[in-house]
C-alpha positions as CSV (number, residue, x, y, z in Angstrom):
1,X,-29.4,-21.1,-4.7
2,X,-25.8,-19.8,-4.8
3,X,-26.3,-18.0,-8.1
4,X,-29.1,-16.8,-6.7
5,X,-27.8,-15.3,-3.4
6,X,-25.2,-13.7,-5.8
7,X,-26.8,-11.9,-7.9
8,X,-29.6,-10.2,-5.0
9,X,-26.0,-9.5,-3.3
10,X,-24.9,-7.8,-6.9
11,X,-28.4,-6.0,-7.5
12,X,-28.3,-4.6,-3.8
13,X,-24.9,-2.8,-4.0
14,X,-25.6,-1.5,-7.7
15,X,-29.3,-0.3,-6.0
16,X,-27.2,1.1,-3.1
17,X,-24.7,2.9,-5.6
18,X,-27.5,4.0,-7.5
19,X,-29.2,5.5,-4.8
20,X,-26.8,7.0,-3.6
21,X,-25.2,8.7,-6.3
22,X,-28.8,10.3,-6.7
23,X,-28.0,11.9,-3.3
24,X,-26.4,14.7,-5.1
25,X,-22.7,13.3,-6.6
26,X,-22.7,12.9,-10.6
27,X,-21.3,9.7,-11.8
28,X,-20.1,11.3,-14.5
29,X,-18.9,14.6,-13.6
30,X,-15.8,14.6,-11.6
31,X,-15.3,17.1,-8.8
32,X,-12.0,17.5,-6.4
33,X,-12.3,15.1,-2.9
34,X,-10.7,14.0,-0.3
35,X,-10.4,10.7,1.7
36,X,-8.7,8.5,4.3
37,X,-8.3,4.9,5.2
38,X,-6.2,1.7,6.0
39,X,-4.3,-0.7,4.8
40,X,-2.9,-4.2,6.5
41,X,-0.9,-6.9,4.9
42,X,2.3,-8.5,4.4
43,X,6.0,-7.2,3.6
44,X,9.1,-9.5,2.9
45,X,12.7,-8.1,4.0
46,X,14.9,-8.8,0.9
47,X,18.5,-7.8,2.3
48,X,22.0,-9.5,2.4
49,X,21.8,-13.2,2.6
50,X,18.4,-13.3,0.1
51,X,20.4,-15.6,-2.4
52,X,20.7,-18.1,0.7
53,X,17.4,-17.6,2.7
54,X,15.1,-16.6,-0.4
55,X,11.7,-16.2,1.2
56,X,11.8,-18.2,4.2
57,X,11.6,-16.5,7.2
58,X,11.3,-12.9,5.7
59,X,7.8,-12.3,5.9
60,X,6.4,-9.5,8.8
61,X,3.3,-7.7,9.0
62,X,2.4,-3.7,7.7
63,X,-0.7,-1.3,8.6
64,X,-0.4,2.0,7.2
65,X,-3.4,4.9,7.3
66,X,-3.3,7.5,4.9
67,X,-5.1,10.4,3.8
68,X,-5.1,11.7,0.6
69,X,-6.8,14.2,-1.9
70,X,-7.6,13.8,-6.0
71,X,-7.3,17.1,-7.6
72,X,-8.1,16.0,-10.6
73,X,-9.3,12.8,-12.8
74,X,-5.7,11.0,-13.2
75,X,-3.9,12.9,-10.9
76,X,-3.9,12.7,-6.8
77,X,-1.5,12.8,-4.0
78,X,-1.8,10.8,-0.5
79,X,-0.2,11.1,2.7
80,X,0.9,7.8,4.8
81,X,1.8,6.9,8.1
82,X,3.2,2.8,8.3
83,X,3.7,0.8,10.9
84,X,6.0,-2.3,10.4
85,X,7.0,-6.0,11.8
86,X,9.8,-6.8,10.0
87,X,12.1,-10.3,9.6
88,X,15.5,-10.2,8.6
89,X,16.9,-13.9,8.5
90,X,20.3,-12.3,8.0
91,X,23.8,-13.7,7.4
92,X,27.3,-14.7,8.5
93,X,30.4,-15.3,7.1
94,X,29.4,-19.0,7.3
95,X,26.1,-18.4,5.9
96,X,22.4,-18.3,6.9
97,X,22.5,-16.9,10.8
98,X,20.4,-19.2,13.1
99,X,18.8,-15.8,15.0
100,X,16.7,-13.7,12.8
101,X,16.9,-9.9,13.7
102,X,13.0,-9.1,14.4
103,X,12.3,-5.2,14.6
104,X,9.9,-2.8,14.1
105,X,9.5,0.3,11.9
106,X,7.6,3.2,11.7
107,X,7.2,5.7,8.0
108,X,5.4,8.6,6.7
109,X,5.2,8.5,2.7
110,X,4.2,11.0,0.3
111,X,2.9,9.5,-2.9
112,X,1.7,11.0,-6.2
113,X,-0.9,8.4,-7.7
114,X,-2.3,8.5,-11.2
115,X,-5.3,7.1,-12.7
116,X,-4.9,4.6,-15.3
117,X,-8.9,4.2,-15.6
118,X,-9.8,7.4,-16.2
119,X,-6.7,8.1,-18.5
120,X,-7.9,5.6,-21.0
121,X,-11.6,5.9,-20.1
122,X,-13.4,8.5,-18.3
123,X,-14.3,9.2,-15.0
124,X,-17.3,7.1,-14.0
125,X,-18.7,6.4,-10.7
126,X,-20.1,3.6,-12.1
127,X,-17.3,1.5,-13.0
128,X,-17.0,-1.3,-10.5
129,X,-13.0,-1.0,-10.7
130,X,-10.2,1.7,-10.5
131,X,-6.6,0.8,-11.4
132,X,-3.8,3.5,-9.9
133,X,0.2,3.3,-10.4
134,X,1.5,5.6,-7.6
135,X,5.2,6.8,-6.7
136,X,6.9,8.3,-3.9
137,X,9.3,8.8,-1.0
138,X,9.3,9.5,2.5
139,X,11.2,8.4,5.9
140,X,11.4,5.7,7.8
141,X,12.7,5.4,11.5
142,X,14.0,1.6,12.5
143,X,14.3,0.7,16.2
144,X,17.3,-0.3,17.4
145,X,16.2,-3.8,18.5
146,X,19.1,-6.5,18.5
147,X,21.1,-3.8,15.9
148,X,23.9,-1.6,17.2
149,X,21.9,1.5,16.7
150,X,18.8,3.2,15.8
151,X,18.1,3.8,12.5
152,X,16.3,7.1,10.5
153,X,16.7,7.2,6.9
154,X,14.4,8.1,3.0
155,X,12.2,5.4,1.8
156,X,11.4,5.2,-2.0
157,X,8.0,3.6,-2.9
158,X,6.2,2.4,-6.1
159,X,3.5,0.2,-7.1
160,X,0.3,-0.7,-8.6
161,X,-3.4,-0.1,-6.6
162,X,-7.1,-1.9,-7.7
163,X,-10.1,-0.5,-6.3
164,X,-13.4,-1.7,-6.1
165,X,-15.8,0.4,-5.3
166,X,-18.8,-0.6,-2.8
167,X,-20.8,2.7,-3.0
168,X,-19.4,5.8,-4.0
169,X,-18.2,6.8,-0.6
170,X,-15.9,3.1,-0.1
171,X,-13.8,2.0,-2.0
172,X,-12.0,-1.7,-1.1
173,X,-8.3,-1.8,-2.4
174,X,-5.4,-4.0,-3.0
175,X,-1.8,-2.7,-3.9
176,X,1.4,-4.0,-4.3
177,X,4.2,-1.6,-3.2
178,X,8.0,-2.1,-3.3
179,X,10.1,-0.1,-1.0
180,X,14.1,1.0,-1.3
181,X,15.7,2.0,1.4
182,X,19.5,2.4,2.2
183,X,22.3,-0.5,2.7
184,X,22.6,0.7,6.6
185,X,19.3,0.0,7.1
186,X,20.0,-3.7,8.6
187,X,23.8,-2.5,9.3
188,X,25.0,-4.4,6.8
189,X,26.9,-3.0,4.1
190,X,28.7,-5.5,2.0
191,X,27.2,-6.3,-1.4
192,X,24.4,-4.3,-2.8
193,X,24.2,-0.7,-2.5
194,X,20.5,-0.6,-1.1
195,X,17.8,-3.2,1.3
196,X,14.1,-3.7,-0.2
197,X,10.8,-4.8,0.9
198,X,7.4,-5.2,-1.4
199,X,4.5,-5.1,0.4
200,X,1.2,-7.0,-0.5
201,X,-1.5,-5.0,1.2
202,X,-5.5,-5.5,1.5
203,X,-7.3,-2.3,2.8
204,X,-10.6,0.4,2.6
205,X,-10.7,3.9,1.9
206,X,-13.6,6.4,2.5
207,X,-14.6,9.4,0.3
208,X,-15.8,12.4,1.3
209,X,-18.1,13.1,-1.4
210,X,-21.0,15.5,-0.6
């Protein structure tokens, strides 16, 4: 009954891409578009004191929205805004400090994303899956929380991005992003020259496709 369930659910989403594409959009034939969506998921704070805390106590929470445009088959650019709960465990000169510094942050990102699927293949609207590698930078404002100060630096991005596409206007996504940003960030500036946090993300993006 399962198996069965499963593949009505697999016929009805092919029917409905089908159908769709019919509406107008070739599945074969690529043509400029934009979209827009959002993202939510986890990010770990990996700052001074990581070689005593590992990844206890660093996780938060990120939500970005973005909106972005592919110009052409491999190529595309996107425009993010992120929101972030952050954990920093922290240190002292005796070690591990007993009060994590909690904070929030808030970034826009421009990224340049290209197409692995269509580089080696073709474009296809009929592929169930889209692999992307994507890079870029952008800024980041840190509230000043339990810090000294407020904090307003660049943030440097790159990762890796599956999508599956549901129809050919939605897409569901997953990427994995890791983010540099400066030794000041968490006020902090003995040992490495820079703080870091990948983000593990879960999210849907819309296509506006005649």
């Amino acid at each position: 009954m399962k198996r069965l369930i499963f593949l009505v659910s697999i016929f009805a989403v092919s029917f409905q891409v089908s159908s769709q594409i019919r509406k107008g959009v070739s599945p074969y034939r690529f043509s400029q578009d934009m979209y827009l969506g959002a993202n939510i998921g986890q990010n770990a704070f990996l700052a001074d004191g990581y070689s005593e805390y590992g990844l206890k106590g660093c996780f938060g929470l990120s939500k970005s929205v973005y909106i972005g445009y592919n110009f052409l088959e491999i190529l595309g650019v996107k425009v993010s805004g992120a929101f972030n709960n952050m954990v920093w465990p922290g240190i002292t000169s005796s070690g591990l400090n007993n009060n994590p510094k909690k904070f929030s942050t808030m970034s826009i990102n421009f990224d340049i994303l290209f197409n692995i699927s269509n580089y080696f293949d073709r474009f296809n609207l009929r592929r169930p899956f889209d692999f992307q590698i994507f890079a870029g930078t952008g800024f980041i404002n840190r509230e000043k929380s339990t810090f000294l100060n407020e904090y307003f630096g660049m943030v440097y991005k790159a990762g890796f991005q599956a999508d599956y596409r549901l129809n050919y206007k939605f897409d569901l996504n997953a990427s994995f992003a890791g983010n540099i940003v400066s030794e000041q960030f968490n006020e902090y500036t003995v040992g490495r020259n820079f703080d870091a946090f990948p983000e593990l993300m879960l999210g849907l993006t819309y296509h506006i496709r005649n």
